[in-house]
C-alpha positions in Angstrom: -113.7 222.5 -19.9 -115.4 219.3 -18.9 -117.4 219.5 -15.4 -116.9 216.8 -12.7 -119.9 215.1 -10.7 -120.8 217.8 -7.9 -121.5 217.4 -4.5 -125.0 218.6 -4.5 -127.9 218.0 -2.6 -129.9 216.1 -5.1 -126.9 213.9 -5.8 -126.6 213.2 -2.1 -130.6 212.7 -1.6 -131.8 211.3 -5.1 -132.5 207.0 -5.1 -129.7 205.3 -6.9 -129.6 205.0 -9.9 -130.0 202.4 -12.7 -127.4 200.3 -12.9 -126.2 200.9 -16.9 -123.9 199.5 -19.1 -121.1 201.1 -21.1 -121.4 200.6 -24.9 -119.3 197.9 -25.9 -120.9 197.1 -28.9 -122.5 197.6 -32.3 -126.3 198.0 -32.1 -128.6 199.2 -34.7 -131.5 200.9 -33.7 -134.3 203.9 -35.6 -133.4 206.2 -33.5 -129.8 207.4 -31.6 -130.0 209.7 -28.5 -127.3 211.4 -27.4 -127.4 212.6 -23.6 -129.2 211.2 -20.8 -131.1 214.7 -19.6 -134.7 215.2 -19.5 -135.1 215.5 -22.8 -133.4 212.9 -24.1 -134.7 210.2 -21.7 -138.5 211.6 -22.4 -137.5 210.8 -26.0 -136.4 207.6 -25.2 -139.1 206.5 -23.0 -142.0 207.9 -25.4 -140.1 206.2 -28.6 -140.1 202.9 -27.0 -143.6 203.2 -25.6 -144.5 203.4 -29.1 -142.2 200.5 -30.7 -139.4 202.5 -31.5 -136.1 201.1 -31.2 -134.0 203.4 -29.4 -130.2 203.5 -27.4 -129.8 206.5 -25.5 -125.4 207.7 -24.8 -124.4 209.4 -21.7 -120.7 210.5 -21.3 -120.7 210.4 -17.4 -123.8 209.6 -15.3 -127.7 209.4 -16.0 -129.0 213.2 -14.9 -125.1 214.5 -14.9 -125.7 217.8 -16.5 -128.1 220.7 -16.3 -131.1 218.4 -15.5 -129.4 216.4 -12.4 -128.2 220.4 -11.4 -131.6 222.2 -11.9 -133.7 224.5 -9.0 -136.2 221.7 -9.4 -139.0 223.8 -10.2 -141.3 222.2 -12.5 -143.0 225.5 -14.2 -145.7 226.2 -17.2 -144.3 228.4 -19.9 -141.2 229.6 -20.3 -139.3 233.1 -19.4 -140.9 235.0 -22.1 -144.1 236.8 -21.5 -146.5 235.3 -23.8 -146.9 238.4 -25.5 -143.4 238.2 -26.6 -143.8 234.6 -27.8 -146.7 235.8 -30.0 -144.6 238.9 -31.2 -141.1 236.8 -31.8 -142.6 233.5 -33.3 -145.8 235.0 -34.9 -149.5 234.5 -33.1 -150.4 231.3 -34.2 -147.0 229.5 -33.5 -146.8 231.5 -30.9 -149.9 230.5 -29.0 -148.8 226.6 -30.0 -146.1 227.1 -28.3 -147.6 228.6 -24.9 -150.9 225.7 -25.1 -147.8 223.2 -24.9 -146.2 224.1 -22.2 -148.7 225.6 -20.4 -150.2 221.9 -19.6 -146.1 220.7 -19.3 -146.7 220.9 -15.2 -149.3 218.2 -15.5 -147.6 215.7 -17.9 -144.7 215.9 -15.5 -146.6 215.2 -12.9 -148.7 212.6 -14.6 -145.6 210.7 -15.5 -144.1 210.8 -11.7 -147.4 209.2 -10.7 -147.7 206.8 -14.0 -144.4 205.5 -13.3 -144.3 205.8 -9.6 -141.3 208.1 -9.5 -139.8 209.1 -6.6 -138.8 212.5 -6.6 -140.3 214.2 -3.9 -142.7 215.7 -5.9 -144.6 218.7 -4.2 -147.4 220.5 -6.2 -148.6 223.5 -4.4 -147.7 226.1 -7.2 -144.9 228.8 -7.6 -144.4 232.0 -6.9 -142.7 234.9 -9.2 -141.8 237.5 -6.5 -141.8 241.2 -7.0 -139.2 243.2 -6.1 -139.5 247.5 -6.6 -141.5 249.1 -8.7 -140.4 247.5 -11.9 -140.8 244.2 -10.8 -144.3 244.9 -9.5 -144.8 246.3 -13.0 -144.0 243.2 -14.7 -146.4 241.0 -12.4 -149.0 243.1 -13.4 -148.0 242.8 -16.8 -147.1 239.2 -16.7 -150.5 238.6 -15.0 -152.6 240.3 -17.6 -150.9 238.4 -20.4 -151.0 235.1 -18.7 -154.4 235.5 -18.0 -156.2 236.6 -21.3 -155.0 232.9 -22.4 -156.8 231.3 -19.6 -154.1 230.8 -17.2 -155.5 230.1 -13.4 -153.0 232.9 -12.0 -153.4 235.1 -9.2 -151.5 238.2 -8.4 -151.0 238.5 -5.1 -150.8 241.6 -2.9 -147.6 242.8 -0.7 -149.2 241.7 2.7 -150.1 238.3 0.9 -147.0 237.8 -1.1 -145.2 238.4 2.3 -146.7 236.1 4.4 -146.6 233.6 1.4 -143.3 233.9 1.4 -142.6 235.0 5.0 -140.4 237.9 4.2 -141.1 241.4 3.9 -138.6 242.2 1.0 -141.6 241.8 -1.6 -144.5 243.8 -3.0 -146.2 241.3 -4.6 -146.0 238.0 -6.3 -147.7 236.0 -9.1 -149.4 232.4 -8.1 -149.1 229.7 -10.3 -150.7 226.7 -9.2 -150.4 224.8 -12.2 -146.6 224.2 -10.9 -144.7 222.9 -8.2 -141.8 221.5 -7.1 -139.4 218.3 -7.8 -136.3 216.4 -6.9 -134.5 216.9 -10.5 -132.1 214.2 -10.4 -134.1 211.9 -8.6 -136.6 212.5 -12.1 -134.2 212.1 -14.3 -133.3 208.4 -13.2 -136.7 207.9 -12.8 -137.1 208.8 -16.5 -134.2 206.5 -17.0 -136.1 203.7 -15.0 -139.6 204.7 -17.3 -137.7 204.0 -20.3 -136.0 200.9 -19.6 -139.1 199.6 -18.4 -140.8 200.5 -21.7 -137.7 198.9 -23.7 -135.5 201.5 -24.1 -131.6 200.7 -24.2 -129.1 203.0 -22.0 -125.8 203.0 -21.8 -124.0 205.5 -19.6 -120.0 206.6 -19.6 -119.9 206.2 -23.3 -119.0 209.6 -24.7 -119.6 210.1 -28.2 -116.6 210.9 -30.4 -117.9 211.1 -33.7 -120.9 211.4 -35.3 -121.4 210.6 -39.4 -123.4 209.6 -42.0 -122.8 206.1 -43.4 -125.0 205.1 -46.3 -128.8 205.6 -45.2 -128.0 205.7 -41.7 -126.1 207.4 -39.3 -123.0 206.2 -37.4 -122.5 207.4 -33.4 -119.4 206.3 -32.3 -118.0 206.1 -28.7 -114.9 204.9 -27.2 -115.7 201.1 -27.0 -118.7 200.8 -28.9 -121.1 201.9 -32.1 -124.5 202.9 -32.6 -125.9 203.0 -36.2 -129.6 204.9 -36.7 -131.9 206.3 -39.2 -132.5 209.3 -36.4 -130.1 211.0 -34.3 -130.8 213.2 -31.7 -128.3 215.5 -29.8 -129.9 216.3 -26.5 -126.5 217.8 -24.9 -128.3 221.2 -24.4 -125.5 223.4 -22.2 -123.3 220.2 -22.2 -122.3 220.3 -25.9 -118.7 219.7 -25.3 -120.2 215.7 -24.8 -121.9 216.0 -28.2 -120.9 218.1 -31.5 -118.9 220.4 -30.3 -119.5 222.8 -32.9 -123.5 222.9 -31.4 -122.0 224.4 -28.2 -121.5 227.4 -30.4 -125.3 228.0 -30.8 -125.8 229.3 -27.3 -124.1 231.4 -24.6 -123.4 229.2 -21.7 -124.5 230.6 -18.2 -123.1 229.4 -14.9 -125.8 229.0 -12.0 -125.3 228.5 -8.7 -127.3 227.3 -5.6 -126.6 226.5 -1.8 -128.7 224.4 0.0 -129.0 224.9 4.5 -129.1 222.1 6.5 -132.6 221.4 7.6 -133.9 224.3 9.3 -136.0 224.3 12.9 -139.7 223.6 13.1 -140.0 227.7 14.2 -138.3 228.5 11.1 -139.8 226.6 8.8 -143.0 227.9 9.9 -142.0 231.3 9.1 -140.1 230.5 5.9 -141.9 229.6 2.6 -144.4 227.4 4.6 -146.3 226.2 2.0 -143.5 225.0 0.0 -144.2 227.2 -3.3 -141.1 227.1 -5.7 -139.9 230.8 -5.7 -138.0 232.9 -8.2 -137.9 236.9 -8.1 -137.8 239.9 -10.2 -134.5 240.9 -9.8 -132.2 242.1 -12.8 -130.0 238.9 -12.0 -133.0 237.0 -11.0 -132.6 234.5 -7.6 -134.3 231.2 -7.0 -135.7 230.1 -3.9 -137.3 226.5 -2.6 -137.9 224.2 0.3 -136.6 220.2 0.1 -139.0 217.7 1.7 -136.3 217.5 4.4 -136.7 221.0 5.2 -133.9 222.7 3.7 -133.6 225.6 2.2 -132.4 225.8 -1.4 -131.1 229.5 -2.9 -129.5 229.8 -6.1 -128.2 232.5 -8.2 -126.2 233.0 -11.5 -122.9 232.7 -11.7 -120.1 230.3 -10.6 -119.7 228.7 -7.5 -116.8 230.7 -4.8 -116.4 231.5 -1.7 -117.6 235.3 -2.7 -121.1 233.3 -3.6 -121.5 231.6 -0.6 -120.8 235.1 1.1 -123.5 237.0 -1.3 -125.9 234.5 -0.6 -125.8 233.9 3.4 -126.4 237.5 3.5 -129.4 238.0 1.3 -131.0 235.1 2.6 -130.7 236.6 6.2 -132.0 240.0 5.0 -135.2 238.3 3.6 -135.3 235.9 6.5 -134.0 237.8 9.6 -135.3 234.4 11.1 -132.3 232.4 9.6 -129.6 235.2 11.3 -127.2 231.9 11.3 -127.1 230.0 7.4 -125.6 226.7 7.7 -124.7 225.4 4.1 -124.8 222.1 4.2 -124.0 222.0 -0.2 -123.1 224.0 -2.8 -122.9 223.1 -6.5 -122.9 224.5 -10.2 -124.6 223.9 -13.3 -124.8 225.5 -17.1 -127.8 226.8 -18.7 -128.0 227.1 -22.7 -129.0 230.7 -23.2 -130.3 231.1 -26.8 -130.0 234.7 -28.1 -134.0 234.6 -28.1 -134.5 232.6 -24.8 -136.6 230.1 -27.2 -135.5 226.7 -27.3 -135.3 225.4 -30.9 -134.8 222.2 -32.8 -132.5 222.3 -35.4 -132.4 219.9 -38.2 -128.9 219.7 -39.2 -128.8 217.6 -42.0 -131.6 214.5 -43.0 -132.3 212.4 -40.1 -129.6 214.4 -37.3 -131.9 216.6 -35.2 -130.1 218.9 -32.5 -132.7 220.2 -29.2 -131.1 222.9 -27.0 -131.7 226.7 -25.2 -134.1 225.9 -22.8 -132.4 229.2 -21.2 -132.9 228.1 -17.2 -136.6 226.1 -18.0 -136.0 222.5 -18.9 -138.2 220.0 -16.6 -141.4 220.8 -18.3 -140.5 222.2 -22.0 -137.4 218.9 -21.5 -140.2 216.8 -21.3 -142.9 217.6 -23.5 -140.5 218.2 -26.8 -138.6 214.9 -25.6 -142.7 213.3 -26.1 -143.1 215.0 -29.4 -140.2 214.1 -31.0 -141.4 210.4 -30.6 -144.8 211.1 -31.7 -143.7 213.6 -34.9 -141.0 210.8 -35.6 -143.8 208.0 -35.2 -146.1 210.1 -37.9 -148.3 211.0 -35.2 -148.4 214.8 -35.3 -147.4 217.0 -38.2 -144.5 219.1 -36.4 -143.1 220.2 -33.4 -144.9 222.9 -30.7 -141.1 224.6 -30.6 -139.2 226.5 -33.5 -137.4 224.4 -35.8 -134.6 226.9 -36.9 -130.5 226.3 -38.3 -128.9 228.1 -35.7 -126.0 230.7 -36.6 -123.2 230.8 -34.6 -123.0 233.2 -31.3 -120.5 235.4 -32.3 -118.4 236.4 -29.4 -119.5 234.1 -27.7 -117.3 233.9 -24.8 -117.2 237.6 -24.3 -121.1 237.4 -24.0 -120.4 234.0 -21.4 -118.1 236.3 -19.3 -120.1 239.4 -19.3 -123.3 237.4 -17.8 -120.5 236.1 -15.5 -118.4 239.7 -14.5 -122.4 241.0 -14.5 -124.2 238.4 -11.9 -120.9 239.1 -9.6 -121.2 242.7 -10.0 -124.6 242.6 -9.2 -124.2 240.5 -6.2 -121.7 243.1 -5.1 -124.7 246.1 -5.2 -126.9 243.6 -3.1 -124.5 243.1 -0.6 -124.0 246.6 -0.3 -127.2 247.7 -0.4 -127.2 249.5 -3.6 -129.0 247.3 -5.5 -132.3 245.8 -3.9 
């Protein structure tokens, strides 16, 4: 099922964006990109920086999909604790893959300030709150790991954690100051504007129906017009239906859902996240939570948007923050993450020259844009491979089973929160 434009906030806040073209022609380019997320426009803008032709396709809008949907927190790492990297990938490809995206916060940053993107970036780290025992556990553990490889983290304590995040419901948190907060969709067109500048060629509301070899090349067909390229790359991630549809198969796709207040009162926003950390907890169907430069409140969890979410999440957000006893939603919207079975996100080559990036699993800003940069430079001859796994992907078999089990699952969890059997 296709997915129309939403409502959300960062839709309703983001600058407009760049006025694109539909393809209505035939171009012939080194290098074909298909979607117009982060990781396809940091491919685009990091091919043409280095005099690569490139045409990027979007079906709908720049930033339509996960990347224009996202919490906006622009994290170091991804949701595997580095041990776990090390025991899944090996050590050495292991710790490649952690000193890449450890440093991902500060490209992204670097880029917003390089190109004067406005996205209401806000970099005053992160927080990974701690909820019961377990999830205290796994700070400590998370801490230790992150640590021994050099990471600035800091665990904090309950009363610290607390009046970080000015709710009681938390033992502790971890610190990352590396990270921070953006306006998603507002960095994706700014990506878009980056790789225009840089001589990129984007072409939005040109959805690809076929993709095929055709002598040395390979031909990308849309509606009205045709790309031919040496290089393709699919960068549909959880939107696959817009790309090969067969790639969609590769990963379990996982609704998530956020809600954002209207702006809350100068008392309340004293008292709730008053720094402006971007916050996630440690919840068995984890929660994110984040301030807008206007002073909203953003809270998002999995599962689809309904009135039954809306419910869940007015009243755990008034038992973290007693202070907010009346939640005024002011949006609501839904996007798709591309769960891989390992949580890793792999490139896969699928045949010579047709390269397919996906399963970012709910961390795409940073890891987006740093394997969007690589793939220019390994396709430029300027490094030897990729930081993430390059892996042919096997089908997810039962898939949609798995899809509606995360979905049954988050709602069912919701359920225990809301009646206080599950913290």
């Amino acid at each position: 099922m296709l997915m129309q434009p939403c409502d959300s906030l960062w839709r309703a806040s983001a600058p407009t964006a760049p006025e694109l073209p539909m393809l209505d022609q035939e171009l012939t380019v080194d290098v074909a990109i298909v979607g117009g997320g982060f990781t396809g426009l940091s491919a685009a803008l990091h091919l043409a920086k280095l005099g690569i032709s490139v045409a990027l396709v979007e079906a709908e809008e720049i930033g339509f999909g996960g990347s224009g949907r996202n919490v906006g927190l622009a994290n170091a790492g991804l949701w595997l604790e580095p041990d776990e990297l090390d025991r899944q990938l090996g050590a050495e490809a292991g710790r490649t893959l952690y000193d890449a995206l450890a440093v991902a916060p500060s490209y992204v940053y670097g880029l917003i300030e390089e190109y004067g993107i406005e996205c209401e970036a806000t970099r005053h780290g992160t927080l990974h709150c701690g909820v019961g025992k377990s999830g205290l556990t796994q700070l400590q553990r998370r801490c230790e790991q992150m640590q021994r490889r050099g990471a600035p983290v800091e665990l904090l304590s309950a009363a610290e954690a607390q009046e970080r995040i000015g709710s009681e419901k938390f033992n502790a948190a971890l610190f990352d100051p590396r990270a921070g907060t953006i306006q998603p969709l507002a960095y994706a067109r700014g990506l878009a504007r980056a790789a225009l500048k840089e001589g990129a060629q984007l072409f939005d509301h040109s959805p690809v129906e076929n993709i095929v070899p055709e002598g040395d090349l390979w031909s990308v067909k849309t509606a009205q017009g045709h790309l031919k390229a040496e290089r393709v790359i699919l960068a549909t991630n959880a939107y696959g239906e817009y790309g090969m549809k067969d790639q969609a198969r590769k990963f379990v796709p996982i609704f998530y859902s956020q809600l954002a207040t209207k702006p809350l009162s100068d008392q309340q926003l004293s008292k709730v996240l008053p720094n402006k950390e971007g916050c996630w907890d440690t919840c068995t169907v984890m929660s994110s939570f984040r301030m807008d430069q206007q002073g909203r409140l953003v809270f998002g969890g999995m599962g689809g948007e309904s009135h039954y979410h809306a419910s869940w999440a007015s009243q755990r957000v008034k038992e973290l923050w007693p202070i907010l006893n009346k939640v005024e939603w002011e949006f609501a919207w839904t996007g798709k993450i591309a769960y891989s079975e390992d949580h890793l996100p792999h490139c896969q080559q699928l045949q010579r020259g047709l390269f397919s990036i996906a399963g970012y699993s709910g961390r795409g800003i940073g890891p987006g844009t740093v394997v969007g940069k690589e793939l220019a430079e390994w396709f430029a001859g300027q490094r030897d491979s990729l930081s993430v796994p390059m892996t042919t992907l096997r089908d997810i078999p039962l898939r949609e089973v798995k899809r509606m089990f995360y979905e049954v699952g988050a709602h069912g969890y919701h359920y225990g929160q809301s009646a206080h059997v599950l913290k």
